[in-house]
N, C-alpha and C positions, 0 to 999 in steps of 0.2 A: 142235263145236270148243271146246276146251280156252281161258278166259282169265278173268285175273284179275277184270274186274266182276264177272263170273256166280259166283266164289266170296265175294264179299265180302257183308258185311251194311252195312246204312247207316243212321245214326242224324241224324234231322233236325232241327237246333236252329231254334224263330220266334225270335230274337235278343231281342225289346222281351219276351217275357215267361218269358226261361231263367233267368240269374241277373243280379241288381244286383250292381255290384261297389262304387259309390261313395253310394251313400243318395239318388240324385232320382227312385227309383221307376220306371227303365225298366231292362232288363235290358242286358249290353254285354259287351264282347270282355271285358272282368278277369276280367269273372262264369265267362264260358267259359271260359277260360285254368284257373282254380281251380279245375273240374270235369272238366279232360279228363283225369284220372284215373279219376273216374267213368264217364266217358264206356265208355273204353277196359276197366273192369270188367265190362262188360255181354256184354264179349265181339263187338263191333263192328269193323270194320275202316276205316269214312269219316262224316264229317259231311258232310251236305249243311244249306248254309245256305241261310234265307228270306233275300233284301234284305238284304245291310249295307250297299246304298250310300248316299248324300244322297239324301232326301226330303221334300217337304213332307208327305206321307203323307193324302193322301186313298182311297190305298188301301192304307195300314201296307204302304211300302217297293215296293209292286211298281209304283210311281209314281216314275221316277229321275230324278235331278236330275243327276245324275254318275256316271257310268258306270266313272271310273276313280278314285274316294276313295273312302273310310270314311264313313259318316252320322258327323257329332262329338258325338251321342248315344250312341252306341254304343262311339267311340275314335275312334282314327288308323291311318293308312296302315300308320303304321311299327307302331302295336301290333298290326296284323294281319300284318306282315310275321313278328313271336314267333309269332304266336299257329301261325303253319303253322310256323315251325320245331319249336315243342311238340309241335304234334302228329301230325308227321313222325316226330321222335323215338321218339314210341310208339306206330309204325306204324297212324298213322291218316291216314287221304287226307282230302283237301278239296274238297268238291264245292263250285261256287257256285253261285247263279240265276240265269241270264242271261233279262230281261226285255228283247225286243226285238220283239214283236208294238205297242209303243206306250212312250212314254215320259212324262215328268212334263211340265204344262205349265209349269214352272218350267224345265226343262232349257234350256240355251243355245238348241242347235238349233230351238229354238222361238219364243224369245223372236226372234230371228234370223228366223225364218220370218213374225213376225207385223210384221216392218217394209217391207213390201210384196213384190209379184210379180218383183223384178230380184232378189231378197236370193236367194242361194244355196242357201238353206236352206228356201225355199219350199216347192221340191218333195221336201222332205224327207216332208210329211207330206200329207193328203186336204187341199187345202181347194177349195172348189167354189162357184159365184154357185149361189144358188139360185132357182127355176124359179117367178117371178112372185113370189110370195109365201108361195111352199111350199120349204121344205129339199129340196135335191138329191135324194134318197131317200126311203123312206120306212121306211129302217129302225129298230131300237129298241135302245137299248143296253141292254147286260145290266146294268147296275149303276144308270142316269142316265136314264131317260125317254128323250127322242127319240133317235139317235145322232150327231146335227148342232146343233152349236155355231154362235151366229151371234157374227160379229165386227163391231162397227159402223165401225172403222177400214180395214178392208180391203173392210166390205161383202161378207163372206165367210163362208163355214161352213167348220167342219173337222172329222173325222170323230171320233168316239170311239167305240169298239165298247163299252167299260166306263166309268169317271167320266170326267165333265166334264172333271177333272186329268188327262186319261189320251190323250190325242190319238195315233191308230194315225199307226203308221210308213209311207210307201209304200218297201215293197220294190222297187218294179222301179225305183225310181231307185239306179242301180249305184253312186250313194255313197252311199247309206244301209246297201249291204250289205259296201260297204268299212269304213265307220263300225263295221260289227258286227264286223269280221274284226280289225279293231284292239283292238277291248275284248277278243274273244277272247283274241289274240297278247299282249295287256297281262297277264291273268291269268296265264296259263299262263308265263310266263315270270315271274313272281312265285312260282311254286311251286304253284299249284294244280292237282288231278291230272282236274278234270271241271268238269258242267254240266249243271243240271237248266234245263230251258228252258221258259220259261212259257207259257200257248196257244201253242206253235210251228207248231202246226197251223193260226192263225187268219192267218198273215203274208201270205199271199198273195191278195188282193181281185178278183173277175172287171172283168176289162175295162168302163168305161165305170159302170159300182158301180148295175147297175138293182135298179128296186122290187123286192123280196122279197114271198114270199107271204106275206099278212097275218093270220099267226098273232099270238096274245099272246106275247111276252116274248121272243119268238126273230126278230122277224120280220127276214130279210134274209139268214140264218145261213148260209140255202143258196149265199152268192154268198162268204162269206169264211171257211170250215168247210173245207179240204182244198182248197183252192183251185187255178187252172189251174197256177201254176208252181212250188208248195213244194216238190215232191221237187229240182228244179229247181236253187230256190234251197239247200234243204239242203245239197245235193252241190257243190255250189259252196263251202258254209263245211265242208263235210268236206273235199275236194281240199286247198283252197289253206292250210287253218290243220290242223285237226283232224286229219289225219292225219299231222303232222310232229310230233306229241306222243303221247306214250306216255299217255292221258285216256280217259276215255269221256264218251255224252250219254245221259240220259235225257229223250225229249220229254215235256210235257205235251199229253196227247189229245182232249177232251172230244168225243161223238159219235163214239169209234171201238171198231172190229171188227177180230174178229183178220182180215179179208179185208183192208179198208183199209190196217191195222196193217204187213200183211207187205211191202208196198210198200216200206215205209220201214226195216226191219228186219232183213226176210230176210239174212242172212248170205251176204257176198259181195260182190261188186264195184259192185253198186246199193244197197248199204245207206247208206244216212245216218244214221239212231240208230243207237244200241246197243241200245235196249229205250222201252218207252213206259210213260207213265201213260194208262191209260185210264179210265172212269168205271161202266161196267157191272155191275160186282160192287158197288157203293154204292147201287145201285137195288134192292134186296131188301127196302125197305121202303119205298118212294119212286116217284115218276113224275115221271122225269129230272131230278127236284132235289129234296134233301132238305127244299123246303117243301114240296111238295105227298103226304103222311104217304100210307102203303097199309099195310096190316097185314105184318111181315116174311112173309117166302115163301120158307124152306129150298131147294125146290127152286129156284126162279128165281136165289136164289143157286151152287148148286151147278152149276147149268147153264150158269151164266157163266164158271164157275172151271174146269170141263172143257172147256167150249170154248176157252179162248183155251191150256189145255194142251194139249189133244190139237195143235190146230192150228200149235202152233208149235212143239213138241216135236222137235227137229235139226235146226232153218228156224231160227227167231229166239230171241228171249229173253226171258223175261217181265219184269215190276216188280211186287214184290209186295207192296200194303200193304191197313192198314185203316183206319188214323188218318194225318190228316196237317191242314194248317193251316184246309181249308179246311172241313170238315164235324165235325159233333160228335161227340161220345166214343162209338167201336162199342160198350162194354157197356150205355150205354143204348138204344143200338140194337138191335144183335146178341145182346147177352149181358143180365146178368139184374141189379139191382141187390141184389136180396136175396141170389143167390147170386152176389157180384162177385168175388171170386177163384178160384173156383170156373170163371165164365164167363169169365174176364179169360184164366186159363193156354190153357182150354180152346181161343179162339180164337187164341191166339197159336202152338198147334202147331196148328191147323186150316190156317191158311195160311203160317206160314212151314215148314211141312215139305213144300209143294208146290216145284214147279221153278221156279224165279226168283231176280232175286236183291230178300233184305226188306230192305223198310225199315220203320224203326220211329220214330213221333214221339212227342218228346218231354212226359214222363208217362203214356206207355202201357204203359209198362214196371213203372209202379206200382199200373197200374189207375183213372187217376182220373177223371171223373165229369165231366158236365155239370152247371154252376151256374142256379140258377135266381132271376133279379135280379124285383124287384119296380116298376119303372117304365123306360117306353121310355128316360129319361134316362142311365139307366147303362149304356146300349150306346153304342160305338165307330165299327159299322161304316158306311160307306158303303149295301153289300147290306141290312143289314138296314131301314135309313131308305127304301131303294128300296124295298124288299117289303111295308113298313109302308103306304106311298103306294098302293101298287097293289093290299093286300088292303082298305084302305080305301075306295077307287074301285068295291069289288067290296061296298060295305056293310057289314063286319064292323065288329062291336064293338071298341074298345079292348079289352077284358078278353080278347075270343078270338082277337084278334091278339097280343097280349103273350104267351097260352100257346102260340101255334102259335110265333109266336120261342125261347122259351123250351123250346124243343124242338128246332127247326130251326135255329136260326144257327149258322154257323161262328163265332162267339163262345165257344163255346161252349171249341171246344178252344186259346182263346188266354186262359185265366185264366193267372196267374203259376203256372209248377211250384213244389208243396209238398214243400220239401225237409226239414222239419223241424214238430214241434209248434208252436214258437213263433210269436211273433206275425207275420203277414203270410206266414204257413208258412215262413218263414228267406229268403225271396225278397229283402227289403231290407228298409233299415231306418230307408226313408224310408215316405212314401205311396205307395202302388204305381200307375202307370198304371192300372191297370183291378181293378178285383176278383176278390179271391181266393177260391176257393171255401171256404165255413166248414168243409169236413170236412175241412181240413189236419192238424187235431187228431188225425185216426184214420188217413188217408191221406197219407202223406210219405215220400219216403224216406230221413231218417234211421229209423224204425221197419221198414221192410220190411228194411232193408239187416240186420238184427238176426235178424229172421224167416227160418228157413228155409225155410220152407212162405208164402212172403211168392207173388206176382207175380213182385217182382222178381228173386228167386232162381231161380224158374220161367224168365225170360227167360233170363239167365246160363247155366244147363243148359241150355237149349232151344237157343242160337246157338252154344254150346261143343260140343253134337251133332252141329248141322250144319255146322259148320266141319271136325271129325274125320270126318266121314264122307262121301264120295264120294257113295254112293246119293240122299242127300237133293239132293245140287246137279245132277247127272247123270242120275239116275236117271229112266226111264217114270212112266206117269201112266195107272191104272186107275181108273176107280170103279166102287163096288158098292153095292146097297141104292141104285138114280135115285129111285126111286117113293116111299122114306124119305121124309115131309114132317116127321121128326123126328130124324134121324142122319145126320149126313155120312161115308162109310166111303170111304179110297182106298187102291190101296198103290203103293209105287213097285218099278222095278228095277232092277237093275248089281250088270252083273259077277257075277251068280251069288249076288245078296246082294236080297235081300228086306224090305222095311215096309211095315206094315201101321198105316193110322191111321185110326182111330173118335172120333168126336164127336159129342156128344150136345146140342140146341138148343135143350132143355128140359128142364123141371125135374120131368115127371114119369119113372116107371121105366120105361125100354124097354129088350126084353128080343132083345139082338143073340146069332147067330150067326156065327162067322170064316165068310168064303167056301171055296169047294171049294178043296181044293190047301193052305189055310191048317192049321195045328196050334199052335195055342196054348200046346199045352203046353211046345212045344221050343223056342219063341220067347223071346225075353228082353224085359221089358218094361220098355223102356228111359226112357219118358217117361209120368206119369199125374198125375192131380189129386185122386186120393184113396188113403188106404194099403191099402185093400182089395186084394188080388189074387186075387181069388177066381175057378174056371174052371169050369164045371159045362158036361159033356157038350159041348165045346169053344167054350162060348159062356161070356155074361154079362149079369148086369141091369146098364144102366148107372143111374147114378144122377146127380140133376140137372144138366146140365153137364157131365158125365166127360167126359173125354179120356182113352185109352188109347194108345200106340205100342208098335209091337210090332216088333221085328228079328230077322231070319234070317239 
């Protein structure tokens, strides 16, 4: 089925570290506003924002305070009201975040909930006596040590899956899902055309919230991970809001499979997304979170990329990324820092010329890099101060927790974008919230935008392809060369039209042959990362990195 999400690209701005517009070193709507020229050169069709609403930010924004303002860091209602007229204008859509698996412990409804058991707003959220002198559960937050907050005033605990700041919602109380249905119908009747929705999959809690098995770091996960009533409730805010607007949703997934996945996606009358984020394909170098390091694993990743293709190939829809707010930069991961443009182009046709629709976050498009800070002080995050505790607790040294940070945090991809050589890379022109990575001087993009052989020229041609062409949005989903622990090869089809794309994972020379049925010679080779076109007896060596596309 033919529709506009599945042909668009989508371009993610973190708000606090895109542009300053006014010099107090946090990024805000002016900054944006002066760049969705930029934006829209990339050859992009939708922003999706992190958080621009009120927050105290104990977890930068996805802690809300206000569900229907502006953070007044960032601006105003009314200067987000321009800012979607701008960029309507030049046919850019507006995705927002809709965070509603928990909200800020500053929000109303809370402060409201914590004035006793009659206040209305009670059962807004978990709160529970707890069991002698043990917390209701014994689950563990992902972000905050135990996941049970004690209240001395109410003599009470209330739940938090993530920070302390962060008190989960109870969905089955049917106004707190009217409460959502209103933020919804608030946006969308302001002009916004979607919604990336944060753990969506964590909103529904099993009945009576028992002990979880007493794993490290997850324990309880099983009782609020896809829980008894989420399709439930989804179809409920698709019914009565979501489908009276012309928008789509992309859920956020954590723990899903394209089995799970299709439940929610399948195309059709049970559908409630549009498409998911899931976390599979991030595990290529990793064991289920990018702190716990495994050497990358070509295959393990390509096994994740054909499966959730094959599987939903004319059923659902994919979401295709590699960067985004919460994990550090793929070329230090995936790709190679010595050969970083090289690897940067490379992975960026490896997955957006699959079936989905890409997104791309912002300064990936420039290729830029993980910073590497020299004491726990200049980190931000909440996660990272958790993980610090807990590899602590496990005996490690300062020195080998600083480097496993220093590797691992989603810090990592929230340094200000380097838009320029000068100082604080053109970001502002005050002091910047957080640190700028020093190689702004060689990576920015005012010098890539110069460069035609840049990254970000690479992107521009790369989304300009797949915008013109059918096959890439529509197209099957082959792979060839599984057993490659060093090439990823697939090709797609439609309509009697043919691609062929080869990627290379390393930086020594592998020496590829086209599959049966392929001819190289008569193909045009529409996309590559080095001027070479050499073809010998219908193969090639590739070299470091290469990408190659090939069209019939």
């Amino acid at each position: 089925m033919k529709n506009w999400y599945k042909e668009i690209s989508v371009y993610q701005i973190w708000p606090r570290s895109f542009k300053d517009s006014n010099g107090d070193g946090i990024g805000d709507l002016g900054g944006i506003i002066e760049k969705l020229d930029y934006i829209k050169s990339l050859n992009v069709d939708a922003i999706w924002f992190s958080p621009l609403y009120p927050s105290p930010n104990a977890d930068y924004g996805y802690d809300i305070a206000d569900y229907k303002n502006i953070s007044p860091e960032y601006g105003t209602l009314e200067q987000f009201k321009v800012l979607i007229k701008e960029a309507h204008k030049r046919d850019l859509k507006i995705i927002m975040d809709l965070v509603v698996n928990h909200t800020s412990d500053e929000c109303e409804w809370f402060k409201e909930s914590k004035k006793g058991h009659d206040n209305p707003y009670h059962d807004y959220y978990f709160w529970r006596k707890g069991k002698g002198k043990k917390r209701p559960n014994n689950w563990i937050s992902l972000f905050e040590g135990k996941a049970w907050k004690y209240n001395e005033d109410l003599d009470e605990y209330y739940l938090h899956v993530f920070s302390e700041g962060q008190p989960d919602l109870n969905w089955d109380n049917p106004k707190v899902r009217e409460e959502v249905k209103s933020i919804l119908r608030f946006w969308l009747d302001l002009g916004v055309d979607g919604f990336r929705e944060d753990v969506i999959t964590y909103i529904s809690k099993a009945e009576g919230l028992p002990n979880g098995f007493p794993i490290p770091a997850a324990c309880g996960m099983e009782h609020y991970s896809n829980g008894p009533h989420l399709h439930e409730y989804l179809m409920e805010m698709r019914k009565d809001v979501l489908d009276k607007y012309d928008c789509f949703v992309v859920g956020e997934a954590p723990m899903m499979t394209p089995k799970k996945a299709k439940k929610f996606i399948t195309e059709g009358e049970n559908q409630t997304l549009d498409m998911m984020f899931h976390f599979q394909h991030m595990e290529a170098d990793c064991l289920f979170t990018d702190w716990v390091h495994m050497p990358f694993n070509l295959r393990k990743l390509k096994k994740v990329y054909s499966n959730w293709q094959k599987k939903l190939y004319k059923t659902a829809w994919n979401a295709l990324y590699i960067e985004n707010h919460d994990h550090p930069r793929i070329i230090n991961r995936y790709g190679s820092l010595k050969y970083r443009v090289e690897s940067g182009k490379m992975l960026a046709a490896m997955y957006i010329l699959q079936s989905g629709t890409p997104f791309i976050y912002q300064g990936q498009e420039i290729g830029m890099t993980n910073i590497t800070l020299d004491s726990f002080e200049q980190f931000k995050d909440v996660l990272t101060f958790n993980n610090y505790r807990m590899f602590k607790s496990l005996g490690l040294s300062d020195k080998t927790i600083l480097k496993i940070t220093n590797r691992a945090s989603r810090e990592n991809s929230r340094t200000p974008v380097q838009w320029t050589s000068e100082e604080n890379g053109g970001f502002t022109t005050g002091t910047p919230w957080f640190s700028v990575n020093p190689n702004y001087t060689e990576i920015n993009v005012e010098d890539a935008d110069k460069d035609p052989d840049s990254i970000l020229n690479f992107y521009r041609k790369l989304l300009k392809f797949r915008k013109e062409n059918p096959i890439v949005i529509y197209g099957d989903y082959k792979e060839h060369n599984k057993c490659s622990s060093k090439i990823f090869v697939y090709e797609r089809n439609y309509e009697g039209r043919r691609l062929l794309v080869v990627s290379s994972f390393t930086e020594k020379a592998v020496k590829f042959k086209a599959p049966k049925g392929f001819d190289l010679s008569s193909g045009e080779l529409v996309l590559k990362n080095y001027d070479d076109e050499t073809v010998v007896d219908n193969g090639f060596t590739l070299k470091p990195y290469e990408t190659r596309v090939y069209l019939w």
